[in-house]
N, C-alpha and C positions, 0 to 999 in steps of 0.2 A: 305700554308698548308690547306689540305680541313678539315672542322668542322665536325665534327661525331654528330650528332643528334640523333644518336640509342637511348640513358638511359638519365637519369637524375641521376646525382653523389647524393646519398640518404644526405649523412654527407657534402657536399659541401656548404662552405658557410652559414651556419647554421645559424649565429647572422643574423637576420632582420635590416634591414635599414631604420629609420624612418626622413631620412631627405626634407627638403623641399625645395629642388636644384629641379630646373628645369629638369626631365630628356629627352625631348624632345632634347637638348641640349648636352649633354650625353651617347647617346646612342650609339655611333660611339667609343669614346673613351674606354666605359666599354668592346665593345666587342674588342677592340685592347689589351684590359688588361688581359681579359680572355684567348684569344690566347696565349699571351708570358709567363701565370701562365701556361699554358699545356704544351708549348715547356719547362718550367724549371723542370714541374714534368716529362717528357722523358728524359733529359739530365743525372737528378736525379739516373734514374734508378729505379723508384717505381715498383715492384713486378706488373706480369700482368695477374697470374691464379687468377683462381675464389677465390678461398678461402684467397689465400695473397693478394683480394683486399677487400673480407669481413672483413679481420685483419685490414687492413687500415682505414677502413670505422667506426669499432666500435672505432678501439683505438682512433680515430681523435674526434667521439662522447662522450668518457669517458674523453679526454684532453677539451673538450668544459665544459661537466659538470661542472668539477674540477673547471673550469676558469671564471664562472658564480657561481659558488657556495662561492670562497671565498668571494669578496666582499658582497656575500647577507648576509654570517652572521657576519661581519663587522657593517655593517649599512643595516639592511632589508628598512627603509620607504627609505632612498634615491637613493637605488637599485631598488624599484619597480622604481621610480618615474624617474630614468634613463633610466630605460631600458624596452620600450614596451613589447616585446617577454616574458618576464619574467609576465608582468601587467596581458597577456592578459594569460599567463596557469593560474596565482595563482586564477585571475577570474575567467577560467573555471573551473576549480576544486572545490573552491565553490558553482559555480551552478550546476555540476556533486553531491558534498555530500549534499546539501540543497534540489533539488528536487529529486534524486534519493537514494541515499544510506540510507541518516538518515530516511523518511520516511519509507523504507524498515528494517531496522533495531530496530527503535523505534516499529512498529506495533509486529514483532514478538520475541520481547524483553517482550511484554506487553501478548502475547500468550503463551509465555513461562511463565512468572509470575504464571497467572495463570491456566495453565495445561489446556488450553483449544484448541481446533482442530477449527479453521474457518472454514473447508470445512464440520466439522459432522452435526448431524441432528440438527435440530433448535426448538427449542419449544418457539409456538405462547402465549406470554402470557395475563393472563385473572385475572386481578388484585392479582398475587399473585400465583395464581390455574394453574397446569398443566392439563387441563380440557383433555375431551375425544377427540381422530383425534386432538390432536394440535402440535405433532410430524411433522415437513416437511423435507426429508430427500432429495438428489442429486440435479437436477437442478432448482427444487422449490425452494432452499433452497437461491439460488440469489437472488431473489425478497421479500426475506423477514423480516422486517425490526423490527429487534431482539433487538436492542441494542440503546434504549429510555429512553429520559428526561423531567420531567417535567408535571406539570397540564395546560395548557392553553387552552382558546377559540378559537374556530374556525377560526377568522380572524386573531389572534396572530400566529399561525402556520402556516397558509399559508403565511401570510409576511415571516416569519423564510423559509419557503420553498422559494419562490421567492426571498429573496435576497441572498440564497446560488445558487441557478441559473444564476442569474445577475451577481453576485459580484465574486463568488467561480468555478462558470464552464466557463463563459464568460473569467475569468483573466487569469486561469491557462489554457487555450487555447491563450490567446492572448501572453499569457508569451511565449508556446509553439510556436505557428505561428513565433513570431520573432527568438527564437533560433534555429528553424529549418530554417530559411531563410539564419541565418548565414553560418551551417553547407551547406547544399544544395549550397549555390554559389561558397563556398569554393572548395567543392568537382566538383561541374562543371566546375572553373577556371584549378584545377586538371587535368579535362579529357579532359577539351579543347587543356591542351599544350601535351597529348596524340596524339587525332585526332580529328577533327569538329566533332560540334555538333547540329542536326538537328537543323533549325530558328525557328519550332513549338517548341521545348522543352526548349530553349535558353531562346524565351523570357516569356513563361509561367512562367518559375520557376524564374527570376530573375524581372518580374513587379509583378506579382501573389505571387509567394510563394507558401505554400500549400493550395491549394485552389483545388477545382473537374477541373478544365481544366487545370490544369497544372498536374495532375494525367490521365487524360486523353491523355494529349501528351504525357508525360512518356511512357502507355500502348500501343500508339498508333505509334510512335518511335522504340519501344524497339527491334525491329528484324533486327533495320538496323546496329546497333554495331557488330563490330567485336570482340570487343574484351570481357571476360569474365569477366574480372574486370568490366568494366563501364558496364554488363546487370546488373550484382548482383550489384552495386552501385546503379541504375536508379531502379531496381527492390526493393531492399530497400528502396529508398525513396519512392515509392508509398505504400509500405506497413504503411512508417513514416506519409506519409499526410493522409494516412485513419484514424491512430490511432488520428493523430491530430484533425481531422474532428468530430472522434467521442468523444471526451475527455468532449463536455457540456453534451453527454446524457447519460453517465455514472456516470460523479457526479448528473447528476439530478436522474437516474434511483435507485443509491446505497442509495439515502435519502430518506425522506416521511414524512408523520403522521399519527398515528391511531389515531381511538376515543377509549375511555376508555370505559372498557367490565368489566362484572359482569359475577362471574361464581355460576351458579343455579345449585343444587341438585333435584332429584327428591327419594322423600323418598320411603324404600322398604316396609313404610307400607301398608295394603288396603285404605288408602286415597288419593295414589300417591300425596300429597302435592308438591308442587315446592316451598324449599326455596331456598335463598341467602346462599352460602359458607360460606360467612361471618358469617352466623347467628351461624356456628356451633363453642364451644368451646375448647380448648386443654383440656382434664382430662383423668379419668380409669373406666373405668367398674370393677365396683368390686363386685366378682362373690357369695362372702358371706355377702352381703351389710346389710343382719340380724343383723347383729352384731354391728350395727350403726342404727338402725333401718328402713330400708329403704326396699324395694326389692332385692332379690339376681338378679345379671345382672345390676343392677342399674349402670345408667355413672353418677359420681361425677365430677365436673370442679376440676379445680388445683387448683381454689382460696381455695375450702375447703380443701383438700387434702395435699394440699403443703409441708406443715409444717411435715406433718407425714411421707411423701414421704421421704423427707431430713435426717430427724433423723433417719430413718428407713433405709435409707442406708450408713448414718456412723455407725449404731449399724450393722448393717450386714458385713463391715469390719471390724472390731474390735475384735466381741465380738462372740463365739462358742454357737453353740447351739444342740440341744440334740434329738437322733434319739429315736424309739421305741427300740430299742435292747440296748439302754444307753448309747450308744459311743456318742463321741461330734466332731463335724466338725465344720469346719467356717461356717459363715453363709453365705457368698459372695462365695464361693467354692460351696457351696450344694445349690443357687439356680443355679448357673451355671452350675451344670452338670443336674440338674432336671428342665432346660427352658423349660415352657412352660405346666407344670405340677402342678400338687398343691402340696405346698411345705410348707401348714402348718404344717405335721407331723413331720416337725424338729422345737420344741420351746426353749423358752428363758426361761421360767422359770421354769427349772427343778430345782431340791434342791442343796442349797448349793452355787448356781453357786454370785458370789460374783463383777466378773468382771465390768468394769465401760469403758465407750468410752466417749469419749471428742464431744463433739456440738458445732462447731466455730461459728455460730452464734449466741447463748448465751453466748460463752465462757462458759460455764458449762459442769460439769462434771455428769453423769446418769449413773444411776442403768444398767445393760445388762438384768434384767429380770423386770426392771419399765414397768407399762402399759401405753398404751398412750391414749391421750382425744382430742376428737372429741366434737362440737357444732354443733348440727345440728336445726334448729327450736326451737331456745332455750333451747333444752336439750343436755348435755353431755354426749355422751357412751365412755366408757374404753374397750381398748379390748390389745391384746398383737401384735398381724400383721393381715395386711389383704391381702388375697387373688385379686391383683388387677393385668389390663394390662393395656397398654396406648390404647386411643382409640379419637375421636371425639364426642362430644357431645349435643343431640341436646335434648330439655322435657325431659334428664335424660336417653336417648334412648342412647347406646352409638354403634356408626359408625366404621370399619377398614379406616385407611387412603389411601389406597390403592381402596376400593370400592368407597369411595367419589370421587376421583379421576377420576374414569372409571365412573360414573355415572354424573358427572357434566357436564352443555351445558355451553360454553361459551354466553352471551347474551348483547347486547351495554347497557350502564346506562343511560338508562331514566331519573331518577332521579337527577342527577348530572351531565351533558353530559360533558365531557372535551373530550383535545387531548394532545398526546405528541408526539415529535418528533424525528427523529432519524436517525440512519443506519442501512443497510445492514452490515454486517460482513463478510460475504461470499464475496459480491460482491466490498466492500471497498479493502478485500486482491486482487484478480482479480485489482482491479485498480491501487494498490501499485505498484503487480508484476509486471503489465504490462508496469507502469510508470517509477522503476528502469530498466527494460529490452531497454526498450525506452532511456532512459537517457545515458547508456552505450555506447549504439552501437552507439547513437549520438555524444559521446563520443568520439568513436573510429574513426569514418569516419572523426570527424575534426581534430583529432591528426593526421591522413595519411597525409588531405591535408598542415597540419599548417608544417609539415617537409618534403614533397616530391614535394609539389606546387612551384616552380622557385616566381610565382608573388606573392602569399601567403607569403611564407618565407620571401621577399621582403618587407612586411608592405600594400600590394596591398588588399582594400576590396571593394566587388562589394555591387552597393546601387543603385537604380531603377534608378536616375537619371545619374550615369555611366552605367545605364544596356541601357539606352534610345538611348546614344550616340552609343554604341556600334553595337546596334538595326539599326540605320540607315545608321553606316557605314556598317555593312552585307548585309543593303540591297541594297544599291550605287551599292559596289562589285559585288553582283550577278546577280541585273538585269540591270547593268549598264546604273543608271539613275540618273539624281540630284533631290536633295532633292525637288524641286517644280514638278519634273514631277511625283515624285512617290506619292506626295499629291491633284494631280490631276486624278489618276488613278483608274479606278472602283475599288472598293472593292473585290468581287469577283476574278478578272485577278489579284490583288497582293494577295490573300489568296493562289491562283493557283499557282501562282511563287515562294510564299516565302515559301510556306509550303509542294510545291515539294519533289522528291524524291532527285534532286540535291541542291537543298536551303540548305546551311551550314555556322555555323559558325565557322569560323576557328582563329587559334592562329592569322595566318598572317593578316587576312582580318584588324586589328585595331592596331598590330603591332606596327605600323609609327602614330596611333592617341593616342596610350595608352603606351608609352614605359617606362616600370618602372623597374628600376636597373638592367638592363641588361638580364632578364630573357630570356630563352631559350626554342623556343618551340621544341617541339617531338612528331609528327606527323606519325611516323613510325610505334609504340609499337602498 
């Protein structure tokens, strides 16, 4: 009976075979078995339309599940430790959720917390100060490393820099390199038993990996395929070895260190003074400061104020107070519809008024029309409210925080020079995304090969030093020569030969040097 070599049956054979029989030995036999398994499915009478053979194909897939799944929850450890095929998903799947998913998930778990957007504007910060221009918003906003820890010296942060280089871009590159070497050979055993596969690409990607000349034969290959699956396969992996390529200068680029900055005011008096931010303190401008004996306008700090602040507005919930026409509102209701106005003309101690508010920091209970007392310069003034707003304070001047803001220069500290270090946020999500997106499709191109590959499914994995054998019997086959003539041959006249337009490697060519469990090539598709 003649063999059909058109397809590859997708659900055929599915358990991999990890035994250590000879198959060189073998291989005569298995294909006599696979015959007389085809004559019994014709005899059978198995359905031969498309779709009553796609019913075939899953039901045979959902009976395989089933059939692997009891024993795993039976006994999981002695299940892995029986069965390869089962070892090597639960493996990938961890290294699918470990560097793809959970990174991906934990960063914008941590975004969501806090109600924050990684890609909005970014404000450079200047000890504390949102200083003037330190907004950086769209593609500035990559390079700007927002999200810093720590006081250190100069030589301590650049160690901290240089060993996230060495240790952090080097590893997860080299982690990468090797998991893409898996996927990539996988998928090339794949398309070999399709149709050969140029000897420039062959053996780039199976001694190399992802390396610039094995990207470079990819590119330079890529128009000899026929078929559309293996360009978008080949076309993918060049895409895969660029990201691999660039994965140390993006955790270098997404980190850094600043120096520490001081942000300076320049005052709106005629002195234009330049102080320190710092110097200025939280208090009120209170606009009838007479009545404390000071200047009207005058900025009090909170250390004096405080106190008065507090009781002054649990007495303003509490307790009514009394307009000119003699009607009584709350006091928390009447400064709130008159913000921003002067609002002594509603007081506390009209006649009569008896009410009392509770002070949870004394625990004490007060008068609603008691006066309060101020120490100022060693004297005590009483007054009943004051006219005050929040403001910044600087000799008693008092500042909008809004102007200090817009007037402040960011400046490095002299006086105390440190650094801290840190990340980008912007450009950390960019690396996440692009590392889940990466991790996926890696994902996905070795799940095709690990179920549609004949040699793959088999337990078959290529490693440089099968890739080496296989390399020289390609090149035996094509330029028909033995192994000591072709190591006697210019360099040049074998780059010309092997890397020809006709130079390929094919399922057959190693066939009879490589034959592992009977696989089947397909050279047709």
């Amino acid at each position: 009976m003649e063999r059909d070599y058109s397809r590859i049956d997708l659900f055929k054979d599915r358990t991999p075979s990890y035994s250590t029989t000879s198959y060189s030995t073998t291989w005569d036999e298995d294909q006599l078995k696979n015959e007389k398994l085809e004559d019994a499915d014709i005899q059978k009478g198995r359905p031969s339309g498309y779709w009553a053979q796609t019913y075939e194909k899953w039901r045979d897939c959902a009976a395989l599940i089933l059939k692997k799944a009891s024993p795993f929850w039976n006994d999981p450890i002695r299940f892995m430790k029986s069965d390869g095929f089962a070892k090597t998903q639960i493996c990938a799947f961890l290294i699918l959720s470990s560097f793809g998913v959970a990174p991906f998930a934990a960063l914008f778990g941590v975004f969501a917390q806090l109600h924050t957007d990684p890609f909005g504007s970014k404000t450079l910060g200047c000890g504390g100060w949102a200083t003037q221009n330190s907004t950086v918003s769209g593609f500035q906003g990559l390079f700007v490393v927002d999200s810093t820890f720590g006081s250190m010296s100069f030589s301590l942060a650049k160690f901290i820099d240089i060993v996230w280089d060495l240790c952090v871009g080097r590893g997860v590159q080299a982690i990468a390199w090797s998991l893409s070497y898996i996927v990539f050979t996988d998928a090339l055993l794949r398309s070999i038993e399709r149709h050969p596969v140029p000897y420039r690409t062959f053996t780039r990607l199976t001694l190399e990996g992802a390396s610039l000349s094995s990207m470079g034969a990819l590119m330079a290959d890529l128009l000899r395929y026929r078929s559309k699956r293996t360009v978008s396969i080949f076309s993918f992996m060049v895409i895969s070895i660029l990201y691999t390529l660039s994965i140390p200068t993006i955790l270098s680029a997404m980190t850094g260190y600043v120096s520490s900055s001081v942000a300076y005011v320049s005052l709106k008096d005629s002195s234009q003074q330049i102080v320190r931010a710092d110097d200025f303190i939280n208090g009120d401008i209170v606009w009838d400061a007479e009545k404390i004996g000071l200047k009207n306008g005058t900025c009090i700090g909170r250390d004096i104020l405080g106190d008065y602040l507090t009781m002054s507005s649990e007495r303003d919930y509490s307790c009514n107070c009394s307009l000119p026409d003699g009607s009584t509102v709350n006091g928390y209701s009447f400064q709130d519809l008159h913000r921003g106005t002067d609002q002594s003309e509603c007081t506390y101690d009209y006649p009569n008024n008896t009410e009392t508010y509770y002070y949870y920091t004394t625990g004490t209970y007060y008068n609603c029309n008691a006066e309060f007392n101020i120490t100022i310069d060693q004297k005590t003034y009483s007054f009943y409210t004051l006219n005050a707003s929040l403001a910044l304070c600087y000799n008693g001047t008092g500042y909008d925080y809004s102007w200090v803001d817009e007037n402040s220069r960011c400046m490095p500290n002299t006086d105390n020079p440190t650094y801290e270090w840190g990340f980008s946020t912007m450009l950390s999500t960019v690396f996440v995304i692009l590392q889940f997106s990466w991790t996926i499709s890696m994902y996905i191109v070795w799940q095709d090969a690990q179920w549609n590959s004949s040699l793959v499914k088999r337990g078959y994995s290529m490693t440089q030093l099968r890739a080496a054998f296989a390399i020289v019997t390609a090149a035996q086959d094509t330029l028909a020569m033995e192994t000591e003539e072709l190591m006697n041959m210019e360099s040049k006249k074998l780059e010309k030969g092997l890397y020809g337009q006709k130079a390929e490697v094919s399922y057959r060519m190693f066939q009879k040097e490589l034959p592992f469990g009977g696989a089947t090539p397909h050279e047709d598709t």
